[in-house]
C-alpha positions in Angstrom: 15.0 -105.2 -72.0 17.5 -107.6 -73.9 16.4 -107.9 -77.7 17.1 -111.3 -78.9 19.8 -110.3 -81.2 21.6 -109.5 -78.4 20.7 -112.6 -76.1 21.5 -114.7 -79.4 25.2 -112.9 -79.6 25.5 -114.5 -75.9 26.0 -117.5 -77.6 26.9 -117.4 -81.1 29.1 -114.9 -83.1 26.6 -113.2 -85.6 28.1 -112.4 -89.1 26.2 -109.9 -91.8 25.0 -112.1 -94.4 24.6 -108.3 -96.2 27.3 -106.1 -98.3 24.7 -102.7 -96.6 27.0 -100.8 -94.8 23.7 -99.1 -93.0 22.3 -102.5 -92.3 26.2 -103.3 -90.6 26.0 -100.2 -88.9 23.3 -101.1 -87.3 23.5 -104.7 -86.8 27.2 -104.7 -85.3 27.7 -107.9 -86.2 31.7 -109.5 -85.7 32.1 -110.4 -89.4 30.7 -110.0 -92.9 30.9 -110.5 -96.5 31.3 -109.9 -100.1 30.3 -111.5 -102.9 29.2 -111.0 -106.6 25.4 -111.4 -105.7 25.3 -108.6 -103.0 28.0 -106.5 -104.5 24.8 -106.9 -107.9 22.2 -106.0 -105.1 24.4 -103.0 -104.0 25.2 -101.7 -107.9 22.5 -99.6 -108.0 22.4 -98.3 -104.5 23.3 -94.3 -104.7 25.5 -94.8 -101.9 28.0 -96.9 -103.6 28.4 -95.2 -107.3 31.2 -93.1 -106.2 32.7 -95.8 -105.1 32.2 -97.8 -108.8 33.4 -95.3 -110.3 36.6 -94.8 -108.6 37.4 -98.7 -109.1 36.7 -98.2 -112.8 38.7 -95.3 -113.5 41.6 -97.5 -111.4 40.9 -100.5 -113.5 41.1 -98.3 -116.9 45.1 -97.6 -116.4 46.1 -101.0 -115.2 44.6 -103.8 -117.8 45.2 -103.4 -121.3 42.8 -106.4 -122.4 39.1 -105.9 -122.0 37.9 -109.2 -120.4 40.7 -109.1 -117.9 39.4 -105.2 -117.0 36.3 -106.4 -116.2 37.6 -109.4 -114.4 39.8 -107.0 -112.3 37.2 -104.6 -111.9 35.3 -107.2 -110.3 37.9 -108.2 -107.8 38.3 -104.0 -107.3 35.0 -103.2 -106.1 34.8 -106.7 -103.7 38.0 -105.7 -101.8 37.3 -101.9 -101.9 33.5 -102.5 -100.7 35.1 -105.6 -98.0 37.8 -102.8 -97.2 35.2 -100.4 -96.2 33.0 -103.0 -94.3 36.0 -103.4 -92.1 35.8 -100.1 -90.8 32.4 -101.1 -88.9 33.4 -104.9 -87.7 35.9 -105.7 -85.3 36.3 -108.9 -87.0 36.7 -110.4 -90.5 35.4 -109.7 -94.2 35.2 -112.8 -96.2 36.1 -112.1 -100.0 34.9 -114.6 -102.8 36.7 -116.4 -105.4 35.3 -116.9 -108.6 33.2 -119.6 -108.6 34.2 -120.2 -112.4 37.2 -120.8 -110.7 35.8 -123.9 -108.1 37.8 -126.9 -110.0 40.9 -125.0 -110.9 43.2 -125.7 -107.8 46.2 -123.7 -109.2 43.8 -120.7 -110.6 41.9 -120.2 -107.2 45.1 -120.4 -105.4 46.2 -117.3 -107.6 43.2 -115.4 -107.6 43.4 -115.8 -103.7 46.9 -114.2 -103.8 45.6 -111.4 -105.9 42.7 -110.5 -103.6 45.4 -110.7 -100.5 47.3 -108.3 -102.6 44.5 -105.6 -103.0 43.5 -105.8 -99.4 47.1 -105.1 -98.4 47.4 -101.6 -100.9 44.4 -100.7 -98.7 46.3 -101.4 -95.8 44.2 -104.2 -94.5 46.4 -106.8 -93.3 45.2 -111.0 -94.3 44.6 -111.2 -90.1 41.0 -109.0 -91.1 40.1 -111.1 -94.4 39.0 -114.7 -95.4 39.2 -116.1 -99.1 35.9 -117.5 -99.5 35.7 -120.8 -102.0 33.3 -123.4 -102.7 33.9 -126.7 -100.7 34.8 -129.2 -104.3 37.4 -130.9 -103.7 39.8 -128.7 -105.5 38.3 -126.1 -103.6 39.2 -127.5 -100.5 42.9 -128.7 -101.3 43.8 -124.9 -102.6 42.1 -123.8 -99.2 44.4 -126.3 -97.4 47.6 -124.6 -99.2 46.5 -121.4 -98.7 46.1 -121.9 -94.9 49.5 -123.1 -94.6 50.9 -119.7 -95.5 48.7 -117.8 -93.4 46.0 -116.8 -95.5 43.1 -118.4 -94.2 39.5 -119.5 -95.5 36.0 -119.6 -95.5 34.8 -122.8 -97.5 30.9 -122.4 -98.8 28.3 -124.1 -100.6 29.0 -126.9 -97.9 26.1 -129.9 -98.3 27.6 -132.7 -97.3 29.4 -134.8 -94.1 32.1 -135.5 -96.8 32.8 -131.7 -97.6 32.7 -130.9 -94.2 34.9 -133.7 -93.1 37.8 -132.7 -95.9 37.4 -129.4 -94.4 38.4 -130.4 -91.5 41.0 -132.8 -92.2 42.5 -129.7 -94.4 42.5 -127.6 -91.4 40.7 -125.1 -92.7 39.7 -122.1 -90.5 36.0 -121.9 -91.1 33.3 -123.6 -93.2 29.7 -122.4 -94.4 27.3 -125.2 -94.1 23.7 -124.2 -95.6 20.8 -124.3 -93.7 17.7 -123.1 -96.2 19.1 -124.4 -99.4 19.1 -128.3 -97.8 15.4 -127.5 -96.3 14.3 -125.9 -99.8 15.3 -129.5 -101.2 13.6 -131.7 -98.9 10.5 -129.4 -99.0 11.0 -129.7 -102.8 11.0 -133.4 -102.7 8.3 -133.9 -99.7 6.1 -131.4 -100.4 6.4 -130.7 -96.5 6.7 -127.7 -94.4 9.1 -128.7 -91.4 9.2 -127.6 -87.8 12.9 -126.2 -86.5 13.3 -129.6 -84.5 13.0 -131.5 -87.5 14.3 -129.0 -90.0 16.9 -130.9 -92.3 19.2 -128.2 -92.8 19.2 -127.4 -89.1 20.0 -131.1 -88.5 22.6 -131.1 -91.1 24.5 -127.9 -89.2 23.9 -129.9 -86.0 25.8 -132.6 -86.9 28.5 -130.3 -88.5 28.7 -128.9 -85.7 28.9 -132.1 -83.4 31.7 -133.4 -86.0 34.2 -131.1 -85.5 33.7 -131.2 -81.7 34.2 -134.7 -81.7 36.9 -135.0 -83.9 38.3 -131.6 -81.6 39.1 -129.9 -84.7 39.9 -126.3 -84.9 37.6 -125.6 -87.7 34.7 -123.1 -87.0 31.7 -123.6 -87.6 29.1 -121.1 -88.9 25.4 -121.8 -89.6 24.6 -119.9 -93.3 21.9 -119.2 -95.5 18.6 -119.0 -93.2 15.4 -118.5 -94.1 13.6 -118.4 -91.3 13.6 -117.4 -87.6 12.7 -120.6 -86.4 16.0 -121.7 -88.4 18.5 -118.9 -86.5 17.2 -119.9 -83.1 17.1 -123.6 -82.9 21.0 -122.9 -84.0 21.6 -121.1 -81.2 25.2 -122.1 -80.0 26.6 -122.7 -83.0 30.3 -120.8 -83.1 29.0 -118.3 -86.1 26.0 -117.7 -87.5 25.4 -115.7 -91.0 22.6 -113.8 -91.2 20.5 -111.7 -93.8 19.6 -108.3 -92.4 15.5 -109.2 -92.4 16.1 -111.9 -90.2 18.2 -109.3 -88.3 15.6 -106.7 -88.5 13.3 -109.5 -86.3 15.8 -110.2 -83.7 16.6 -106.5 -82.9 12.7 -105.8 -83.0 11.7 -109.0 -80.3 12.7 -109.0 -76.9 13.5 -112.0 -74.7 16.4 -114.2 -74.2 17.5 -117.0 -76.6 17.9 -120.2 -75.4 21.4 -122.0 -76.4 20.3 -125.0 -78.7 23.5 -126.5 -80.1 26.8 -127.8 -77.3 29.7 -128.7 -79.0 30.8 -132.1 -77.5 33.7 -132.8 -76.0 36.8 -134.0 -77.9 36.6 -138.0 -78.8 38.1 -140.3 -80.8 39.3 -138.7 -84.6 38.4 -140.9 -88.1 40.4 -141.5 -90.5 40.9 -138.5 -93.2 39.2 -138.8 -96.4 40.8 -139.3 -99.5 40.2 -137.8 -103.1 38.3 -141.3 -104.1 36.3 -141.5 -100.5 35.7 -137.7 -100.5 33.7 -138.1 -103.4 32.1 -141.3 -103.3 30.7 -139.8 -99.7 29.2 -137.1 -101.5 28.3 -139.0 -104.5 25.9 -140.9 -102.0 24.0 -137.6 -101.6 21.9 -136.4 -103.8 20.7 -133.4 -101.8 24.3 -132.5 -101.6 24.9 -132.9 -105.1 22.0 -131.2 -106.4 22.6 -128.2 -104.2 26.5 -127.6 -104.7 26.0 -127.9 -108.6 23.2 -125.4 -108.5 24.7 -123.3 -106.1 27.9 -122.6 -108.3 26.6 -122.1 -111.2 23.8 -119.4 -109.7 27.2 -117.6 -107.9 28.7 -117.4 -111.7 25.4 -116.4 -113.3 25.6 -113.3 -110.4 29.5 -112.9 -111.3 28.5 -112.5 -114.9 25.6 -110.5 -114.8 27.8 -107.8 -112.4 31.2 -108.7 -115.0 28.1 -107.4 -117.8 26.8 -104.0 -115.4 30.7 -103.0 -114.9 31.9 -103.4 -118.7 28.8 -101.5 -120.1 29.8 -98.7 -117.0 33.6 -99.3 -118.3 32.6 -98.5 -121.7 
């Protein structure tokens, strides 16, 4: 019989919310990540020291300044680990920028250009990779320019109708809207356990989703940051969805079909785009959304640093 994984890719690309080769392997998702908290989860994994170790000795001949090894050594592992996730996918590995780096406009636009760079020594071409930045404003405008020469992006952390509406203005090719991390925050705040028709993050994607159908944008849209079952299914429909390999272990271990939850709506009338000053007023007016995209940078950077700290005691 059908397992649900499979009844569920009927209807929605699935994407490895996972840096585990084995766990892509078996999965088969289309797509999958990096990024500083699962290349941390990976460091000690026995299967991936030769491969730290042949990024460091690389790093040890090319940067002359300590921080900037590290720094390097960083970006090193992410495209050598995304290079060799690309191997297994048919589709695309999305690489992260600093999130140090998520009001710098001009600095995430160069540390795009430098990740491009190391994927194309490997030989994998920009059509295979998306630079993955947080959905600030600046993020969002350095996104725009990078589209416009062809290297395209994956903009995260999204909270907010105003993020995702200056993603789509921007014409940016995909965007990350969080599922758990708005339903953590109205549980916080409630007290309240929800059921997945009334889930708040699975609303939230909903409407995402309904936006850019409306608006006919060319945006993708995938669902991210799950923690439940529940969550995954009533998204059902939704272009992409990201998705940890325990909630992938459940799918491929149920049969059954999976019903499509979310249509995309036909094409209507387009708003207005958002300016800087109406961008963030909008979000201003949501505190979920700003709770969640300040705390979801800094815990990316406190990840960054803590691999930036494993790599420069393994770098000597």
């Amino acid at each position: 019989m059908t397992t649900r994984l499979d009844s569920l890719k009927t209807h929605s690309l699935v994407v490895a919310d996972t840096g585990d080769l084995d766990a892509i392997k078996r999965y088969r998702p289309h797509d999958a990540t990096t990024n500083p908290s699962l290349l941390l989860k990976a460091f000690d994994m026995p299967g991936y020291q030769t491969l730290i170790d042949e990024e460091l000795a690389a790093v040890q001949g090319e940067c002359q300044d300590r921080q900037a090894r590290v720094e390097h050594a960083v970006d090193r592992l992410a495209v050598a680990k995304g290079a060799e996730i690309a191997k297994h996918i048919p589709g695309r590995v999305s690489t992260e920028v600093a999130a140090r780096l998520s009001f710098d406009e001009e600095a995430s636009i160069r540390k795009a250009h430098e990740l491009i760079d190391l994927y194309d020594r490997r030989g994998l071409g920009r059509d295979r990779v998306l630079i993955k930045l947080a959905s600030t404003w600046e993020g969002i405008r350095a996104a725009e320019r990078l589209e416009k020469e062809g290297i395209q992006c994956n903009l995260t952390l999204l909270f907010s109708d105003a993020q995702a509406q200056a993603c789509f203005d921007a014409g940016i090719f995909l965007v990350s809207p969080f599922v758990g991390r708005v339903t953590d925050w109205y549980k916080q705040q409630s007290g309240r356990d929800y059921a997945p028709e009334e889930d708040p993050g699975v609303r939230f994607v909903q409407g995402v989703c309904e936006r850019v159908g409306r608006g006919g944008y060319d945006t993708v849209v995938m669902g991210a940051s799950f923690r439940t079952l529940g969550q995954v299914l009533a998204l059902a429909g939704c272009p992409r969805l990201t998705i940890s390999p325990a909630l992938l272990e459940e799918l491929a271990a149920e049969t059954g079909e999976v019903a499509r939850a979310v249509e995309i709506p036909a094409a209507g009338e387009r708003p207005a785009p958002l300016d800087e000053p109406g961008f963030r007023w909008g979000h201003n007016q949501d505190a979920m959304a700003n709770d969640k995209l300040a705390e979801g940078i800094r815990r990316f950077d406190e990840d960054q640093r803590t691999l930036e700290a494993r790599l420069a005691e393994r770098l000597g």
